[in-house]
Steps between C-alpha positions, in 0.01 A plus 500: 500500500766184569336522828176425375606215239681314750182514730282382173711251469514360853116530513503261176738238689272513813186448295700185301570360796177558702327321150732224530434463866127484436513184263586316776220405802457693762549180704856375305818544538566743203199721629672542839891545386640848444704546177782711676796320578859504437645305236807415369666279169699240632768550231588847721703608771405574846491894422267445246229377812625896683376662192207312481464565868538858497267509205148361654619651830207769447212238431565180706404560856733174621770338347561145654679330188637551116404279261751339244288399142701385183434674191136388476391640776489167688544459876878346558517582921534793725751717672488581831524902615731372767701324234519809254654707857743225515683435160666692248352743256679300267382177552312286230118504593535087403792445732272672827133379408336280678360277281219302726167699523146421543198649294190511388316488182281745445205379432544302824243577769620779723421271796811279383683767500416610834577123592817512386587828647393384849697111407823638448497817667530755213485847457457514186426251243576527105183452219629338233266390167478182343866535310639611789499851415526791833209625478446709879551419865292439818612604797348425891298791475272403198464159644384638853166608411488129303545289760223711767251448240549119455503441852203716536351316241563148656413591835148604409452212249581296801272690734216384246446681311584730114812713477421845517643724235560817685550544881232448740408882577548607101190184430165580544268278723378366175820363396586374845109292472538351160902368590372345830164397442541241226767293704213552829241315273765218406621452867126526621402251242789284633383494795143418459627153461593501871138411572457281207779307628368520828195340400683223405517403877186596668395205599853477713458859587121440619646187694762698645458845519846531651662448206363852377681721796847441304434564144599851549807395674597250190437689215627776639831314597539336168406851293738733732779199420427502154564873466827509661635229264361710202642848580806326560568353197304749272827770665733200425406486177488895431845510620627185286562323829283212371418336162288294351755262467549463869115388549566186634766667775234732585230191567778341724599813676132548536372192624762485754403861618159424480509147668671669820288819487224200513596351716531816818155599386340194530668438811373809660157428352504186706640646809242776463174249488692283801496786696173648441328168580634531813290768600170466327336233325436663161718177308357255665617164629688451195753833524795267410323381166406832430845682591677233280321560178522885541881460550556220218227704290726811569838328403270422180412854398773684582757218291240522174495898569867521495521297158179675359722884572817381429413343153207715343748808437733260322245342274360821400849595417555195325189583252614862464264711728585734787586287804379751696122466417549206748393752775460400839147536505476264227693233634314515862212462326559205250649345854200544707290319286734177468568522811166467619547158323806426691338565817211316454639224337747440823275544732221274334783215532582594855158533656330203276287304782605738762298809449405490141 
């Protein structure tokens, strides 16, 4: 019969906490912490955090720390396992705690704490609410599964196109249509105005049809730039390497990156219409002309398609959106079509009363 209160009454505990833990979001903090942990007053002694020990030992799976709280339950620091081995039974817990911790609130995002985790290399991290008050813990292991699904997340959102919500074999082929084909229509859309820009120049184009063999080559150099920059500082800024703060660091780092990356492919564009001409006649008389604008047009589009990656992540950060829906596809294509205009634009300068 005791039997069978005592289980009645740790089925009533479980079910309080399980209805606690489900006020919380699924996606917080407090829906991620456990509520077992090992706590201790900070008015007691350093047997006092034994007893406690010995006392969850049945329904904690890993004990990393003990938690010291004053009388109201609030968070005061942490003690150490390693530290309990080492000092006396009878030791004041407020002459061995450590009193520097970090937390999280929580009704934080469990993404921050999964940030902070990886930051500061913890294996556990306290919950605390908004007065402070212990409320659970979060330890590696919740924070695991966290982390794979953000990246995931971000690495399809920068593949261009929608997040899926469950893994790739549990989504039907319906699911996997509607998350991709929306983004398809955008980027397709996008880069319709390749020929509209193109038209811009078809008198030039129609005077020298030469001028057509490198558009692939451009806007494929200034989108494949602009992606690099993008993914890079989309993972910078998912791993708090970079701010918005730092924008203007960024531009400087960037343009100096870009300018040399620039700089080798239009110099190999130039070597590789030099060459060429030296075996057929497919440029002309005017190879030089035309190499020069192809390499100057190339230092152009790969500079503006280094800025274009590098800054579009931090300006959608800046207005509060998911820097990662700067995909690469996005960027190549909002780069082709300006630099079409790039290209053109140099080489209508270059090749005025020459071949145009």
């Amino acid at each position: 019969m005791q039997d069978e209160v005592m289980a009645n009454i740790e089925d009533a505990e479980q079910r309080e906490e399980i209805a606690e833990l489900l006020t919380y979001d699924e996606h917080s903090a407090g829906g991620l912490m456990a509520k077992e942990l090992v706590r201790v007053n900070v008015d007691g002694s350093m047997r006092d955090c034994v007893k406690e020990l010995r006392a969850h030992a049945d329904e904690i799976d890993n004990v990393y720390v003990i938690y010291v709280v004053d009388q109201h339950d609030r968070l005061m620091g942490t003690i150490p396992l390693k530290r309990l081995l080492t000092t006396s039974l009878f030791q004041p817990v407020k002459d061995v705690y450590e009193p520097d911790f970090i937390s999280v609130k929580a009704d934080e995002e469990a993404e921050v704490a999964a940030k902070l985790m990886e930051k500061y290399d913890l294996v556990v991290l306290p919950v605390l609410d908004a007065r402070g008050r212990l409320l659970g813990r979060i330890t590696i292991d919740d924070v695991v599964d966290v982390i794979r699904e953000e990246e995931t997340e971000d690495v399809q959102k920068m593949a261009g196109m929608e997040a899926l919500e469950d893994s790739y074999m549990s989504s039907t082929w319906l699911e996997i249509v509607k998350k991709r084909v929306g983004w398809l229509i955008i980027l397709f859309i996008g880069e319709s105005f390749t020929a509209t820009a193109m038209s811009f120049f078809e008198d030039q184009i129609a005077k020298a049809v030469v001028l057509a063999l490198f558009v692939p080559l451009i806007i494929s150099s200034g989108g494949n730039t602009g992606s690099q920059a993008s993914t890079l500082i989309i993972r910078a800024l998912a791993l708090g390497d970079v701010t918005i703060r730092e924008w203007w660091s960024v531009v400087k780092r960037e343009f100096s990156v870009g300018l040399i990356l620039g700089t080798v492919l239009g110099i190999i564009g130039f070597l590789r219409v030099a060459v060429w001409s030296q075996f057929v006649d497919v440029y002309g008389e005017h190879w030089f002309e035309v190499g020069l604008a192809v390499g100057i047009s190339l230092l152009g589009v790969v500079l503006w398609g280094n800025l274009i990656g590098s800054l579009f992540p931090l300006i959608l950060k800046r207005f509060g959106r998911d820097p990662a829906v700067s995909s690469a596809p996005f960027v190549a294509t909002v780069v082709d079509v300006t630099g079409l205009l790039i290209y053109f634009g140099i080489a209508s300068v270059l090749l005025a009363g020459i071949m145009l």
